[in-house]
C-alpha positions, 0 to 999 in steps of 0.5 A, spaced: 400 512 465 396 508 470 402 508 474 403 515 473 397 517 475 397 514 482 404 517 484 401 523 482 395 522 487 399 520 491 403 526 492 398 532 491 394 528 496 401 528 501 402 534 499 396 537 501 395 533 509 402 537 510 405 536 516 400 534 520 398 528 517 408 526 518 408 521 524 409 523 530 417 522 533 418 524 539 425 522 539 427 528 536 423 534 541 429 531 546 435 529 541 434 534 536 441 535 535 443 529 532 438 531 527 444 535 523 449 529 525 444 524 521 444 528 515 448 525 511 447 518 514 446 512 509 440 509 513 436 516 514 437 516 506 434 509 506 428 510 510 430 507 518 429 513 523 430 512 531 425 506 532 428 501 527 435 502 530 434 503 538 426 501 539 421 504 543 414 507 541 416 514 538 408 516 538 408 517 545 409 523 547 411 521 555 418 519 556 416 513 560 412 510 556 417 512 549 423 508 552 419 503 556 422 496 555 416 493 554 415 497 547 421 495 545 426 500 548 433 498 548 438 505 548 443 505 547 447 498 546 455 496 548 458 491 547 456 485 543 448 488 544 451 493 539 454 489 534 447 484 534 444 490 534 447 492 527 446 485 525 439 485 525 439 487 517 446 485 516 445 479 517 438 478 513 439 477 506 433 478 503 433 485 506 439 487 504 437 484 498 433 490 497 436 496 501 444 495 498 445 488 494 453 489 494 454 489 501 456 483 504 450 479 510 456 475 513 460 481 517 456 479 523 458 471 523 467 474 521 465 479 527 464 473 532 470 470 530 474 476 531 478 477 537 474 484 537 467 479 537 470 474 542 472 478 548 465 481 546 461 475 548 466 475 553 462 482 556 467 487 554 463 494 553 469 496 551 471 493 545 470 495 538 464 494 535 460 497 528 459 504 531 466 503 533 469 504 526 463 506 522 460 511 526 453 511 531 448 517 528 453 519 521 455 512 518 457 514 511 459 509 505 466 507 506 468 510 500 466 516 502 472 520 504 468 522 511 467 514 514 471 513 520 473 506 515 475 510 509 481 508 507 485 515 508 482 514 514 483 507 517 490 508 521 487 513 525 480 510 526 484 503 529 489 507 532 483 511 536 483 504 541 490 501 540 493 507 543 497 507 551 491 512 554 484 507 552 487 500 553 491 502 559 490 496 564 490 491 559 496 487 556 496 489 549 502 493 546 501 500 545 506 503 540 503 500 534 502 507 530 509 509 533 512 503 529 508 504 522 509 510 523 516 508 522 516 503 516 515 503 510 509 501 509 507 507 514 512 512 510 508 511 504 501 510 507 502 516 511 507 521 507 506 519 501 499 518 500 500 512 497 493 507 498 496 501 496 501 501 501 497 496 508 495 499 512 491 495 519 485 493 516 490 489 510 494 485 515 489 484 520 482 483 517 477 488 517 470 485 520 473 478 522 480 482 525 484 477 528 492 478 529 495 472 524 498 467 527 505 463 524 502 459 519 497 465 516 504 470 516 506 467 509 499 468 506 498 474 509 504 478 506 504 473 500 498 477 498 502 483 496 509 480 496 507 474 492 513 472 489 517 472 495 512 468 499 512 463 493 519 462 493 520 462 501 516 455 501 519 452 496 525 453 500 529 449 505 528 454 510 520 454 511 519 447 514 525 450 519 521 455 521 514 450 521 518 446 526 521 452 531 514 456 530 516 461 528 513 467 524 516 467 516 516 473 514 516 477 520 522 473 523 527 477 519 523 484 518 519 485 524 511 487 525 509 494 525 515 496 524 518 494 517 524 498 515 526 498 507 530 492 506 537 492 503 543 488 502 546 489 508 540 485 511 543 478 508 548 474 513 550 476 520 553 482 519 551 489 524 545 490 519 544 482 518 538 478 519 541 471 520 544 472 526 537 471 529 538 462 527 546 463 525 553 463 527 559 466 523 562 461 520 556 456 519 553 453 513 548 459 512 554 465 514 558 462 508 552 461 502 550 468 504 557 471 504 557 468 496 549 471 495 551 479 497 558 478 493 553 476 487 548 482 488 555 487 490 558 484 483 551 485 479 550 492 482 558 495 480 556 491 473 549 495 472 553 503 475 559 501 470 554 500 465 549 506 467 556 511 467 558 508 461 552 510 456 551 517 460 558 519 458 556 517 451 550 521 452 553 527 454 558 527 447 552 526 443 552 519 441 545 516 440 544 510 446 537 509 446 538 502 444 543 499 449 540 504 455 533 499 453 538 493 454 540 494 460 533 495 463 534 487 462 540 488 467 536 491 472 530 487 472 536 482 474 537 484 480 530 485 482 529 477 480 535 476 484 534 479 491 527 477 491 529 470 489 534 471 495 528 467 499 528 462 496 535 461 499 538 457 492 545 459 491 545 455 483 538 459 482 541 466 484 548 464 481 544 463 475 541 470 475 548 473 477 551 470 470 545 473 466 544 480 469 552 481 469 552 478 462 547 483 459 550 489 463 557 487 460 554 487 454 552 494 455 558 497 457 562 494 451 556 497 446 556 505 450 565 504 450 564 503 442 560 509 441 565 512 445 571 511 441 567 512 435 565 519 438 573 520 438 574 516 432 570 522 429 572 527 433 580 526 430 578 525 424 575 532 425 581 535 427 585 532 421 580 535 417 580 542 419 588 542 420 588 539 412 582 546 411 587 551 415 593 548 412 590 548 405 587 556 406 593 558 407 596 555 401 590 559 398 593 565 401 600 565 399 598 564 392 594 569 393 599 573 396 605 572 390 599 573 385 598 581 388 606 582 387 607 579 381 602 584 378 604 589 381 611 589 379 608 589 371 605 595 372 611 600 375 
């Protein structure tokens, strides 16, 4: 109650001072318009105002002596001055303790070790810093759909800098959004709506962004595709790669622009992969040959199967149980071309056999209900003949019985 009490003092006594007892902030007489852009700022909710962020004495009513160094004025900073800037309370555990517990304090030390914080300390004003990404007077939660880092929004905010126009004179490729925009992972992020597809910030980092170098490809696109990455370390092919230094994953399905693999990409064919190391005839040319005919094989085996049970479908037959078998099939051929990166002709053939076998199965139990559906169906017209052949006789009998009395009556 006694608390109570003094919020409530508190409050009528600010409330009867009015705006004559607000502090002066003599920022907004000449950037007032930034007022409106703040509004939804989530420092401005947390109580900071200009002084916090750029210094200066915000009571004096000169504009010298408001912006004079020797007050603390530093403007508006670039560079690695913005990001130390920034740093100041995201770095300071116990405050950010206070202002938001969940945000991590180590954003500054992984910007530093970035390629964005190294050309920084370099004296690159024109590399991306917080504000480059968050926005300067109108920073929202991430989650917030409005953020520049949002993730409806991320491609468009990174490709903001990595485009031809903004790094003109620098040495960096320039078509990275054409080329995702292209990829599978750009068709689904972008077209499809699909936020679980990467985009800039899942391969690259996000405060400590750095392109990924060869060794650090494999953990990178292991972080989605786990199984594969797994099973391309365990095979004969990863120490080559270490050896050549060459890049794991991207050496067969490029960068940016990742297309949707598919069969035709095993071997040395015109779609083929693995004329980038290997010559037709070799070792690798062969083994691959017996890869793709096992996958072809399993493939036609499963479509048979498939046809066969949509015919018995169609007839009417009851096929839940054999079509919820051939999901094991299916599951097959996926087990068998993600194994595929692990280069075992053994382990693959193994998976062709279980694969083919329960397609096979499937096919045999849709041809059974098939046969039974003609097996019925025969029975069926044996049947009505018998009906037909047996009403007609019905008929006859009927037929001599209305003669028969019509003679007794003349």
């Amino acid at each position: 109650m006694l608390r109570l009490a003094t919020l409530t003092a508190l409050l009528l006594t600010a409330s009867a001072s009015g705006a004559e007892d607000a502090p002066i902030n003599a920022c907004v007489d000449c950037h007032g318009d930034l007022l409106e852009e703040a509004e939804a700022d989530v420092h401005r909710a947390a109580g900071f105002s200009c002084v916090d962020c750029h210094g200066g004495d915000p009571t004096a009513e000169d504009q010298e002596e408001a912006m004079s160094p020797a007050r603390g004025y530093v403007g508006v900073p670039s560079g690695m001055g913005a990001a130390e800037m920034c740093g100041r309370c995201h770095s300071d555990i116990e405050r950010m303790r206070v202002i938001n517990p969940r945000l991590p304090t180590d954003q500054l030390a992984q910007y530093r070790t970035s390629e964005h914080g190294k050309r920084a300390v370099k004296g690159d004003e024109k590399v991306a810093t917080c504000s480059s990404c968050h926005g300067a007077h109108g920073v929202r939660p991430v989650g917030d759909p409005a953020s520049p880092a949002a993730p409806t929004r991320i491609v468009e905010t990174c490709t903001g800098c990595h485009n031809q126009e903004y790094m003109e004179g620098r040495s960096i490729p320039t078509d990275q959004l054409q080329k995702y925009e292209q990829s599978v992972h750009g068709h689904r992020r972008l077209q499809e709506q699909d936020l679980s597809a990467p985009a800039c910030n899942d391969c690259h980092g996000n405060h400590g962004a750095a392109p990924p170098g060869v060794s650090a490809v494999t953990h990178v696109c292991g972080s989605c595709h786990a199984t594969q990455a797994e099973l391309f370390e365990g095979s004969t092919h990863a120490s080559h790669f270490r050896d050549l230094e060459a890049p794991p994953c991207t050496t067969c399905h490029n960068h940016h622009e990742i297309l949707a693999t598919s069969d035709e990409m095993l071997g040395i064919g015109e779609r083929g992969v693995c004329s980038a190391c290997h010559s037709p005839g070799d070792q690798c040319d062969e083994a691959t040959k017996a890869m793709r005919a096992g996958l072809t094989r399993l493939s036609s085996s499963i479509e048979q199967a498939r046809a066969a049970l949509s015919s018995a479908a169609r007839v009417g037959m009851d096929v839940e149980q054999p079509t919820f078998d051939l999901a094991g099939a299916e599951d097959a051929l996926v087990r068998s071309r993600a194994e595929i990166h692990g280069f075992s002709e053994e382990r693959l053939e193994a998976i062709f056999t279980e694969g083919g076998g329960i397609a096979d199965d499937v096919e045999k139990a849709a041809q059974a209900r098939l046969d039974e559906y003609e097996y019925r169906r025969k029975g069926l017209a044996v049947a009505a003949t018998m009906l037909l052949l047996f009403a007609g006789l019905l008929a006859l009998r009927a037929h001599r019985l209305e003669k028969s009395r019509d003679r007794e009556d003349v």
